[in-house]
C-alpha positions as CSV (number, residue, x, y, z in Angstrom):
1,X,-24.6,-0.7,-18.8
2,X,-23.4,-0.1,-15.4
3,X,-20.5,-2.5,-14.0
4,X,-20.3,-2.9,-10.4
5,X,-16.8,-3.3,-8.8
6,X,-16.1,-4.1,-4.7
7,X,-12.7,-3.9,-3.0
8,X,-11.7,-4.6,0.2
9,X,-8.8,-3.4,1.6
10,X,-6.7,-3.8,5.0
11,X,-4.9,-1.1,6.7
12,X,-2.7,-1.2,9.6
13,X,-5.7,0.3,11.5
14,X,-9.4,0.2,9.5
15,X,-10.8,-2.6,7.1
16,X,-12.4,-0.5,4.6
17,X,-14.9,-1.7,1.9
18,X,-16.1,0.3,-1.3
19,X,-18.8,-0.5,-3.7
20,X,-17.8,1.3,-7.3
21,X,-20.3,1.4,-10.6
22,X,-18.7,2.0,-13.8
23,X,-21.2,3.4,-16.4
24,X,-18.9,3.1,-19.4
25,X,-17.7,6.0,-19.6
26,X,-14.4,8.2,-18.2
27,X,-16.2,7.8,-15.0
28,X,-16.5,5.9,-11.5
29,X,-19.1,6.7,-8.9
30,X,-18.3,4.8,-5.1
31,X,-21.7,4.4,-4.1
32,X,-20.8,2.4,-1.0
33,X,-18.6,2.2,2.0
34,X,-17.9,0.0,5.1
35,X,-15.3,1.4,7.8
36,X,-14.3,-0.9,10.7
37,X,-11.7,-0.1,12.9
38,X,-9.4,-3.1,14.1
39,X,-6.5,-4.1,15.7
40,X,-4.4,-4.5,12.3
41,X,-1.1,-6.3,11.8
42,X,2.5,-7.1,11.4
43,X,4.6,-9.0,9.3
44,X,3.9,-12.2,11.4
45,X,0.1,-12.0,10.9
46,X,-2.9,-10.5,12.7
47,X,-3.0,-8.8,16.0
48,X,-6.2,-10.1,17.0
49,X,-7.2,-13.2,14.6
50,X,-10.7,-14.0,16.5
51,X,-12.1,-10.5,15.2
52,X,-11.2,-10.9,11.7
53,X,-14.5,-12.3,10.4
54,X,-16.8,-9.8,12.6
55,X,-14.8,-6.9,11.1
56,X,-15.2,-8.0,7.7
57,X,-18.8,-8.7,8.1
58,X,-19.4,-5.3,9.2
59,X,-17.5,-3.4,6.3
60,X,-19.4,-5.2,4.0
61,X,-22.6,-4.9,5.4
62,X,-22.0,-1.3,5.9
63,X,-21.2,-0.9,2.2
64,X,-23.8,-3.1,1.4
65,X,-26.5,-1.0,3.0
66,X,-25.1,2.4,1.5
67,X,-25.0,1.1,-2.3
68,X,-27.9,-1.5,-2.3
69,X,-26.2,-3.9,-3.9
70,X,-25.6,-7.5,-2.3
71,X,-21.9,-8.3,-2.4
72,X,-20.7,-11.6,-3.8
73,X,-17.5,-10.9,-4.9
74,X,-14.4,-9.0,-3.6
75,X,-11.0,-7.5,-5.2
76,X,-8.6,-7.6,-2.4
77,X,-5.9,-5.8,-1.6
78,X,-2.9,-6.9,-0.4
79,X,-1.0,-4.6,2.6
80,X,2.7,-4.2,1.8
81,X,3.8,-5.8,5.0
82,X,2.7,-9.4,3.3
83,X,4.1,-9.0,0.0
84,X,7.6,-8.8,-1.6
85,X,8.6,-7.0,-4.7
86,X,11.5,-8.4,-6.9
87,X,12.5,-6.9,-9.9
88,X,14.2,-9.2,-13.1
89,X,15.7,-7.9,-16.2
90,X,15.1,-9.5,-19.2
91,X,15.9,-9.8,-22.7
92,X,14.6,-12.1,-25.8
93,X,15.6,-11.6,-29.5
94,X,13.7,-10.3,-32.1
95,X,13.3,-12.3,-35.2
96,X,12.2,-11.5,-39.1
97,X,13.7,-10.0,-42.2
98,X,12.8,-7.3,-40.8
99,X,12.9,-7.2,-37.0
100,X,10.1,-5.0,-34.5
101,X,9.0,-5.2,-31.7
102,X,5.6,-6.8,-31.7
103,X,3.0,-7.6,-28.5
104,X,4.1,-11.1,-28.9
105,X,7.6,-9.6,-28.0
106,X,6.4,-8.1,-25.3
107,X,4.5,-11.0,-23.7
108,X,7.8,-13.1,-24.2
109,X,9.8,-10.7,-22.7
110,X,7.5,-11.0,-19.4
111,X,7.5,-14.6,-19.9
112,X,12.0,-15.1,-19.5
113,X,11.2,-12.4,-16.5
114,X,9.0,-14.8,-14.5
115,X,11.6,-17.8,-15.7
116,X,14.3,-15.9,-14.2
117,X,12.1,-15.2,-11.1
118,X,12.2,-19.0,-10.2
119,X,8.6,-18.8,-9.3
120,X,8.6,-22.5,-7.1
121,X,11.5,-21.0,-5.1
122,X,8.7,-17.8,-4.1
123,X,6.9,-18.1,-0.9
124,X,3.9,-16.6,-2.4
125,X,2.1,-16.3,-5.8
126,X,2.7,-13.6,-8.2
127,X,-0.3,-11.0,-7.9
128,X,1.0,-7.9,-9.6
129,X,3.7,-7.4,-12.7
130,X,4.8,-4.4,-14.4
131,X,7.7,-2.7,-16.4
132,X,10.0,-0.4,-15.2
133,X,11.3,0.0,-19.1
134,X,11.4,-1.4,-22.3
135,X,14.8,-0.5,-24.5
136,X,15.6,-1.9,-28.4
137,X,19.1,-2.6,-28.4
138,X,21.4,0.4,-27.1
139,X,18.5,2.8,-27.6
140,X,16.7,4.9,-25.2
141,X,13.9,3.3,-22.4
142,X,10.5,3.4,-23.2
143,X,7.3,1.6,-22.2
144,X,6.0,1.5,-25.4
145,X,8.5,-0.6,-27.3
146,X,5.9,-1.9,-29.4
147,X,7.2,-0.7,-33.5
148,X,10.2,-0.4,-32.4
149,X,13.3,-1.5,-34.7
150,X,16.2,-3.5,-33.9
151,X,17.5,-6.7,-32.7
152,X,16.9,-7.2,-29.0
153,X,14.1,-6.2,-26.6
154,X,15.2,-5.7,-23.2
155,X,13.2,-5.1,-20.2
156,X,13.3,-4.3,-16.1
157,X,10.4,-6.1,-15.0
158,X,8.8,-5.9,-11.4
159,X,6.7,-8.6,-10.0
160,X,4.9,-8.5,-6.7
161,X,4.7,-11.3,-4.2
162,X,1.5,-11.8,-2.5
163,X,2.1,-13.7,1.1
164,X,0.8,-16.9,1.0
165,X,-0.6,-17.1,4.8
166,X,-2.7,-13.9,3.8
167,X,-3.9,-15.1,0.6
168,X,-5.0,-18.4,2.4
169,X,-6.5,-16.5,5.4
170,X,-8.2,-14.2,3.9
171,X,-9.8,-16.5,0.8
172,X,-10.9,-19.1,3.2
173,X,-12.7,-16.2,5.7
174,X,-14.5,-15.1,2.5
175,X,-15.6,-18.4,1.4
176,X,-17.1,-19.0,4.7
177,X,-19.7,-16.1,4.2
178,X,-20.4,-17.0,0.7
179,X,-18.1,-14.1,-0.8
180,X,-15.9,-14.9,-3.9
181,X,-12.2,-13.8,-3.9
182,X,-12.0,-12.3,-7.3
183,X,-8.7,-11.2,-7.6
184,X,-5.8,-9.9,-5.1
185,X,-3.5,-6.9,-6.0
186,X,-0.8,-5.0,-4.5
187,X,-1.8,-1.8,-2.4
188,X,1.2,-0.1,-2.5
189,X,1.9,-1.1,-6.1
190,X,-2.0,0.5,-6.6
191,X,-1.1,3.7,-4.2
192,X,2.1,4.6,-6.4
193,X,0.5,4.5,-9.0
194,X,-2.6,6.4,-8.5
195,X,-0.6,9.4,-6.6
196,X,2.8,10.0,-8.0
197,X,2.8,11.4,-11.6
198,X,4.0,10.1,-14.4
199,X,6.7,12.4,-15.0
200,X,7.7,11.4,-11.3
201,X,7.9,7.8,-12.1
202,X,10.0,8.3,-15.1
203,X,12.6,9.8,-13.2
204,X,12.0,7.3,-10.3
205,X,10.1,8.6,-7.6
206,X,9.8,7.8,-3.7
207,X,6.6,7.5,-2.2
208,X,6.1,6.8,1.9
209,X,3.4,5.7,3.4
210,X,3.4,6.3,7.7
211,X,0.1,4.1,8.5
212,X,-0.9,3.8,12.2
213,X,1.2,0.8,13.2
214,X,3.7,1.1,9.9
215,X,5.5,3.4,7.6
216,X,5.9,2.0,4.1
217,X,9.1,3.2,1.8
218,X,7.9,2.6,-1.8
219,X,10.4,3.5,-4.8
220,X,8.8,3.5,-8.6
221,X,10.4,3.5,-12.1
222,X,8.1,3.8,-14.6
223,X,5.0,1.8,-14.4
224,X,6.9,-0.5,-11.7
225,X,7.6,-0.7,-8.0
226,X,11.1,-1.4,-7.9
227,X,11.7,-1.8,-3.9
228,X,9.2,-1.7,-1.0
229,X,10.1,-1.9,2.6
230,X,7.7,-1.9,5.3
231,X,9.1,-0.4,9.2
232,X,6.9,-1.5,11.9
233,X,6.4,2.1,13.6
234,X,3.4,4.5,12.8
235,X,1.1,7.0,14.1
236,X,0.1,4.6,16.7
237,X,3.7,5.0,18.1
238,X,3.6,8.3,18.7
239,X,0.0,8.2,20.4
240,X,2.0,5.4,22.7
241,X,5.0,8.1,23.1
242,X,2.0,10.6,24.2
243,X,0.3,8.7,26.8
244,X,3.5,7.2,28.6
245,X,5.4,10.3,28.4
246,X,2.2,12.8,29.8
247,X,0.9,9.8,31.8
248,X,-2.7,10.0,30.2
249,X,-5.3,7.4,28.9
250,X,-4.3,6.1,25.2
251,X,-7.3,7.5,23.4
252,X,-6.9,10.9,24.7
253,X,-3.1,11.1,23.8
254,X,-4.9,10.7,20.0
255,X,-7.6,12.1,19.7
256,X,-6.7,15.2,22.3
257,X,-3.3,16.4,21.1
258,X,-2.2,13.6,18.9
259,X,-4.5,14.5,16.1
260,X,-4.4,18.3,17.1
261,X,-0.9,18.7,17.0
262,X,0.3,21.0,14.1
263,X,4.0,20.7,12.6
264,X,5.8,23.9,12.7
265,X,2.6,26.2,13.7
266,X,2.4,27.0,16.7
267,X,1.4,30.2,18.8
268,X,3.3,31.3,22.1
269,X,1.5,29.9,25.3
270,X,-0.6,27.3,22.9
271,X,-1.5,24.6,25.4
272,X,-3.7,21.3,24.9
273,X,-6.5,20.4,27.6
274,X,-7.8,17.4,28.4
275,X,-11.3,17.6,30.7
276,X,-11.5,15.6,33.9
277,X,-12.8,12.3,33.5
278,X,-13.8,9.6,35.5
279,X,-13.3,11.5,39.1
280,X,-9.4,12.8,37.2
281,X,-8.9,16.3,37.5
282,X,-8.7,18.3,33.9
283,X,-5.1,18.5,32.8
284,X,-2.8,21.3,30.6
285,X,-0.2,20.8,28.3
286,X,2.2,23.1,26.6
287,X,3.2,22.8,23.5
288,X,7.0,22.3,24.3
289,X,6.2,19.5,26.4
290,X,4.3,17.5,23.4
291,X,6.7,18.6,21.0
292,X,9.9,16.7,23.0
293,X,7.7,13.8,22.9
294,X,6.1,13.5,19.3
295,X,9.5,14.7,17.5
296,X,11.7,12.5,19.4
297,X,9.7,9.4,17.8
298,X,9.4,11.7,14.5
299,X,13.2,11.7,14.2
300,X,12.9,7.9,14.4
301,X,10.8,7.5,11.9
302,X,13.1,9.9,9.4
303,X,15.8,8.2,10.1
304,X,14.5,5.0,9.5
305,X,13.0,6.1,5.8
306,X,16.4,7.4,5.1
307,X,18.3,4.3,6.1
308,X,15.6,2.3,4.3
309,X,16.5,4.7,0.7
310,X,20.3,3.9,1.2
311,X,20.1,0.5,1.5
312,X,17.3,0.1,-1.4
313,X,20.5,1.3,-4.1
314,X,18.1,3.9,-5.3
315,X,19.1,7.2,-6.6
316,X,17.1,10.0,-6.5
């Protein structure tokens, strides 16, 4: 029997809508997409609010059309800018003449974690929790405690705050076209996850993510995200860079040399032509002249990851 699954998801520059069907097996087929760009977001809420409900309406229908299959529900995810990751650790005592670690340890284990999280001083709701590690006593970290001798369980665990203006927003907009929120979950928690290995993650790992108006720092331990920053400057920044600096139209700066623009390849005398338009005269580049420009805000960006690392207390 074939399970259907939608999620809709928010970048910093598209709101992008896929249709999945599950057939039971090892297996998922996305038979449907919607891809609408928009005028994204910071931390203090949409750019544009009024085009929020057209742009949502038209991923959906777009995906709707490609899978044939009406959409009632939605899993959302949630952009890194409005969530907040805090990480507990945790400890309960096992019990018995013989003491293991059972799931009922584990669950209570979570349980003292969201205690010690203090969950009405959150500005948000919890939508995401993980462990970075499991340990028995003194012994070695684990994430599968679960047999396990000994006296104590300990555990490192990472929860994920959702913001509560977006989950408001974006539930109400949703109800209004007869859509049900189904659940929320953390896109970067998801994205670290799917893309660094496991091997990675037991080491900790860093993942970043440079989006078109942000760059987000995400650092995982386990199966956890242990910190999560989000810097408000992107791809869009250096199309800006482009267009002031060469004095040309903001779409050109992107799609003309932004997206052409090749890091450390480059042949002698390699120049980047815009055609006339609009009565302008066509205009040449050289490849010195974009490269001041792009690494310039490129170096920003670095530097900002890097600061963002040392202040997180993470070592790699």
């Amino acid at each position: 029997m074939k399970t259907t699954v939608t999620s809709l998801d928010f970048g910093t520059s598209k709101i992008v809508t896929l249709v999945a069907e599950n057939s039971g097996a090892q297996r998922c087929d996305i038979v449907g997409a919607g891809i609408v760009t928009y005028n994204g977001f910071l931390e203090d809420g949409w750019n544009n609010p009024a085009e929020i409900d057209d742009c949502i309406r038209e991923a959906i229908s777009q995906a709707e059309q490609q899978s044939h299959h009406k959409i009632r529900e939605v899993n959302i995810g949630v952009p890194g800018a409005f969530t907040k990751v805090y990480v507990t650790e945790a400890r309960v005592s096992l019990t018995g003449a013989d003491p293991h670690v059972t799931a009922s340890d584990v669950r209570a284990v979570f349980k003292k974690a969201t205690e010690n999280l203090g969950l009405e001083n959150l500005p948000g709701e919890i939508i995401h929790s993980s462990p970075a590690w499991f340990r028995v006593d003194d012994g070695k970290k684990t994430l599968e405690p679960v047999g396990l001798k000994g006296r104590e369980l300990t555990a490192l665990i990472s929860f994920v705050i959702g913001n509560r203006f977006f989950l408001d927003d974006v539930t109400t907009r949703l109800r209004n076209m007869d859509i049900k929120p189904k659940h929320f979950f953390s896109t970067p928690a998801g994205e670290a996850m799917l893309y660094l290995p496991e091997e990675d993650r037991d080491r900790t790992a860093v993942l970043i993510d440079i989006g078109y108006l942000n760059t987000e720092v995400m650092a995982v331990e386990g199966d956890a995200l242990i910190f999560h920053k989000t810097i408000e400057i992107g791809g869009g920044n250096i199309a800006a860079d482009l267009a002031i600096g060469l004095d040309i139209p903001l779409k050109e700066a992107e799609e003309k040399i932004k997206r052409q623009y090749v890091y450390g390849i480059g042949a002698a005398g390699e120049t980047y032509d815009l055609p006339g338009v609009d009565g302008q005269k066509p205009r040449s580049f050289t490849r010195d002249e974009v490269t001041e420009i792009i690494t310039a805000r490129v170096d920003e960006i670095a530097e900002e990851i890097q600061a963002a690392i040392d202040d997180s207390g993470i070592k790699l």
